[in-house]
C-alpha positions in Angstrom: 5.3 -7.0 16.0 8.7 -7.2 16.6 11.2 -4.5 14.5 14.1 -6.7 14.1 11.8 -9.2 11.6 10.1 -5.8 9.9 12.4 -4.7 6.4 11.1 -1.5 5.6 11.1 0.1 2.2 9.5 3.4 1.5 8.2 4.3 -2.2 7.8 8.0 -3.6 4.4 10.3 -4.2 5.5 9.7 -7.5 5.3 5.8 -7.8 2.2 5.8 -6.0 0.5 8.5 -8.9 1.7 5.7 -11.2 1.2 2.4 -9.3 -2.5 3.5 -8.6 -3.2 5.8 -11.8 -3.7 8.8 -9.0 -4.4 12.1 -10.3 -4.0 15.5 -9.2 -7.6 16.3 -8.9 -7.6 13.1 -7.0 -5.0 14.7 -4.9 -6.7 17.5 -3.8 -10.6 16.3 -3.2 -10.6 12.8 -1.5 -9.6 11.7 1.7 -7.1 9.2 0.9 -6.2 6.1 3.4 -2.9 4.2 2.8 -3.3 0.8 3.9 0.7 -0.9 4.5 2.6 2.2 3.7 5.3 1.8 5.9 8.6 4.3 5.6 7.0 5.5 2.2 7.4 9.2 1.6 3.6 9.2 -0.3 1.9 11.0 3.2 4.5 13.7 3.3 4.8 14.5 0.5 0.9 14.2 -0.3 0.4 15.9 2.3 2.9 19.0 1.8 0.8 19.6 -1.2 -2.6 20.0 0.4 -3.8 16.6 0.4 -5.9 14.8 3.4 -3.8 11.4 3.8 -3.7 9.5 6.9 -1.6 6.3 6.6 -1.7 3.2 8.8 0.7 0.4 9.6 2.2 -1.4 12.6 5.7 0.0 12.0 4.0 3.4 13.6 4.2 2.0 17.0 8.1 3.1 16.8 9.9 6.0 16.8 11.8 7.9 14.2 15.2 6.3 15.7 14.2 3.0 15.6 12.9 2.7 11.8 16.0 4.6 11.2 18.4 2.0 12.5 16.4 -0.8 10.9 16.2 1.0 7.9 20.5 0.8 8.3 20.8 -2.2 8.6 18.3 -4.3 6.7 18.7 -1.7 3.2 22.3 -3.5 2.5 20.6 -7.1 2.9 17.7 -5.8 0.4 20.1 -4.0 -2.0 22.2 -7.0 -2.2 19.4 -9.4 -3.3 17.8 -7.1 -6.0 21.2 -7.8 -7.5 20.7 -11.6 -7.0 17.9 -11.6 -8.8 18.1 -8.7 -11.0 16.7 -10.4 -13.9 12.9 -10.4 -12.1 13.2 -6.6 -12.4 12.7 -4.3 -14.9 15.4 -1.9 -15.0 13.5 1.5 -16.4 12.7 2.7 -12.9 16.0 2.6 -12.2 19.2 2.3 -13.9 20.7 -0.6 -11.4 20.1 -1.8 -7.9 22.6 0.9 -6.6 19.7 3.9 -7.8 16.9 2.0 -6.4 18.6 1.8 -2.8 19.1 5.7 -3.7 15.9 6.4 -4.6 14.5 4.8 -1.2 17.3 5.8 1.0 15.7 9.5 0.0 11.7 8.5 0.1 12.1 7.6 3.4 14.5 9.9 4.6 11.8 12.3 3.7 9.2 10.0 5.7 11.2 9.9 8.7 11.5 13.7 8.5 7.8 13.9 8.7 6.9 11.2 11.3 9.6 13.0 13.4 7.6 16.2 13.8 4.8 15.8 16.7 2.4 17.2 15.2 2.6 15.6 11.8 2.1 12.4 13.7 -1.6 12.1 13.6 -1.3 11.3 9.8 0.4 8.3 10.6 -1.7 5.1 12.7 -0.4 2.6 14.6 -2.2 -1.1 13.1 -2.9 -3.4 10.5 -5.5 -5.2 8.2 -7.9 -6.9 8.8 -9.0 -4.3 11.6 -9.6 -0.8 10.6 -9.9 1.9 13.9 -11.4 4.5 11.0 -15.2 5.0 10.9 -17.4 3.5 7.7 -17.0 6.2 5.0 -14.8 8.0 6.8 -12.2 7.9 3.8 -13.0 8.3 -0.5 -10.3 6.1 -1.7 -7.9 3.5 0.0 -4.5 2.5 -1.5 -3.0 -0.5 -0.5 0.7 -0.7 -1.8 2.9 -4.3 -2.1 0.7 -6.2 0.7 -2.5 -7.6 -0.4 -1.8 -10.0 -3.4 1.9 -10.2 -3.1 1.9 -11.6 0.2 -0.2 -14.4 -1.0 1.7 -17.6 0.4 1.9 -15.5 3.8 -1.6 -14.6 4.3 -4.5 -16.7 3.3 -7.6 -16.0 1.4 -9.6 -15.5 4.5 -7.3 -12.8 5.4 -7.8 -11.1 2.0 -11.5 -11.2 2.2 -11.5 -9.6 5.6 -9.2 -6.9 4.8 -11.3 -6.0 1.5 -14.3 -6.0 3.7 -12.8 -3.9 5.8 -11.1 -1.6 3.2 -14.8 -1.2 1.5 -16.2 -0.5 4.9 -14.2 2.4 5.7 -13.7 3.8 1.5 -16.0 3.3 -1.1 -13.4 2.9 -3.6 -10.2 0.8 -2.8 -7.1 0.6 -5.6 -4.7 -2.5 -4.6 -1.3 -2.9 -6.3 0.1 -4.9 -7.6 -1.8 -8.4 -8.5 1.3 -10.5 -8.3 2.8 -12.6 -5.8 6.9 -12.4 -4.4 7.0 -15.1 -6.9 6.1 -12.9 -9.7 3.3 -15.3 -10.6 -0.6 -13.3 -10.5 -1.7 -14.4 -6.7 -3.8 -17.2 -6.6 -6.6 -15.4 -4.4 -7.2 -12.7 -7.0 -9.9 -14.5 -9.2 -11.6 -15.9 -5.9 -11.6 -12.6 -4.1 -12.9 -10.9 -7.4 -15.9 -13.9 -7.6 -16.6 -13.1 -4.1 -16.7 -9.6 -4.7 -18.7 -9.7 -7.7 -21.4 -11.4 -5.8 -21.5 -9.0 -3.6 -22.2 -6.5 -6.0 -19.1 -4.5 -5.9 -17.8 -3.3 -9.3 -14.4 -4.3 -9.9 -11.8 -3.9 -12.5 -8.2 -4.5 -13.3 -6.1 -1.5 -15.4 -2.6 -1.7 -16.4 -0.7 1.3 -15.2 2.5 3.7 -16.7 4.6 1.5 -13.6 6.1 -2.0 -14.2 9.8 -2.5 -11.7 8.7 -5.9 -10.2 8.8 -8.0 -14.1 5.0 -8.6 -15.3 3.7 -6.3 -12.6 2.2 -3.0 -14.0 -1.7 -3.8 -12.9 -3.9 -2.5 -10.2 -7.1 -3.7 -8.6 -9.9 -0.6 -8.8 -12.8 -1.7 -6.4 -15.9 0.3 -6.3 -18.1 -0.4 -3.6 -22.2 0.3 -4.4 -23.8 3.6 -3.0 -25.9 2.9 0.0 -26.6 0.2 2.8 -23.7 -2.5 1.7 -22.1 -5.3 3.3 -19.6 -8.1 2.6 -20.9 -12.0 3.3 -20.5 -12.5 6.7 -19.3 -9.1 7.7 -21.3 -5.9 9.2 -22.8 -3.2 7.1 -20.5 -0.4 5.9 -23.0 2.2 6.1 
């Protein structure tokens, strides 16, 4: 992975309590695993309040100074073409594209405050989908923020089935937002991936949620993965 092609973008606690319809109870009993969460403030602030979050992404193999000066200088680039194509945004969240780049200047100004500190570093893993380093049921519920889904013409099927597999392995419940692609259409792996998953006996079910800034996307995935010895076609047991 090189930095210089990585834009990152950091969301709030907030937006992830609406994106994934997460409560406060939520909050405070399960282990929580945040698949893709880049420079989002979620973990530190989650984590200020009490909550067990680890997060994992490759942008953790970097330092604190080097997400910093790519946050400088791709935020402009990603500012500017919000405005471009302000009309595939619903402006509710925020009032223009200047208060979004506000609003994520300060979530990740508050992540890089966080990852700074030594010893807040364990919270935050160096990888990527489709390989998980956490044990099977090590985590209650995994949150996978603007990757799976919208990254649809980027990463094939195959890669979604192995990184649910893999999500379900290591949580029982996995909540995936949201279910459209970059193109603002609803990903063409969703019904496949849900026919897969179906036949594999895992309960699944799309909610719409109190969040909608990308137009037409305000739904989540909510995967429940069955009690006992489980497994994926053609992967290992999660048990």
């Amino acid at each position: 992975m090189e930095l210089t092609k990585v834009v990152p973008w950091g969301r709030s606690l907030h937006e992830y309590q609406r994106m994934f319809r997460l409560r406060q109870d939520e909050l405070a009993r399960f282990r929580i695993l945040g698949c893709g969460d880049g420079p989002a403030s979620f973990n530190a602030e989650a984590s200020a309040l009490g909550a067990d979050v680890l997060s994992i992404d490759p942008l953790y193999q970097f330092t604190a100074a080097d997400i910093q000066r790519q946050i400088d200088a791709t935020a402009p680039t990603v500012i500017a073409e919000c405005q471009r194509n302000a009309a595939d945004y619903i402006w509710r969240e925020f009032a223009d594209p200047a208060a979004l780049g506000r609003a994520r200047r300060a979530a990740m100004a508050t992540f890089l405050a966080d990852y700074a500190q030594p010893d807040r570093r364990q919270r935050y893993i160096a990888g990527a989908l489709p390989s998980l380093p956490q044990r099977a049921n090590s985590r209650d519920l995994a949150l996978v923020s603007h990757l799976l889904l919208l990254y649809s013409q980027q990463l094939d099927f195959a890669f979604h089935l192995a990184a649910v597999g893999a999500l379900l392995r290591v949580a029982r419940e996995v909540r995936i937002f949201p279910l459209l692609d970059l193109r603002g259409q609803p990903s063409a792996h969703l019904q496949p991936l849900l026919a897969e998953l179906r036949a594999a006996t895992v309960h699944v079910q799309i909610e719409t949620v109190d969040y909608e800034f990308q137009r037409g996307a305000n739904q989540m995935l909510r995967l429940l993965r069955p009690a006992g010895d489980w497994q994926l076609p053609g992967q290992g047991a999660a048990a």
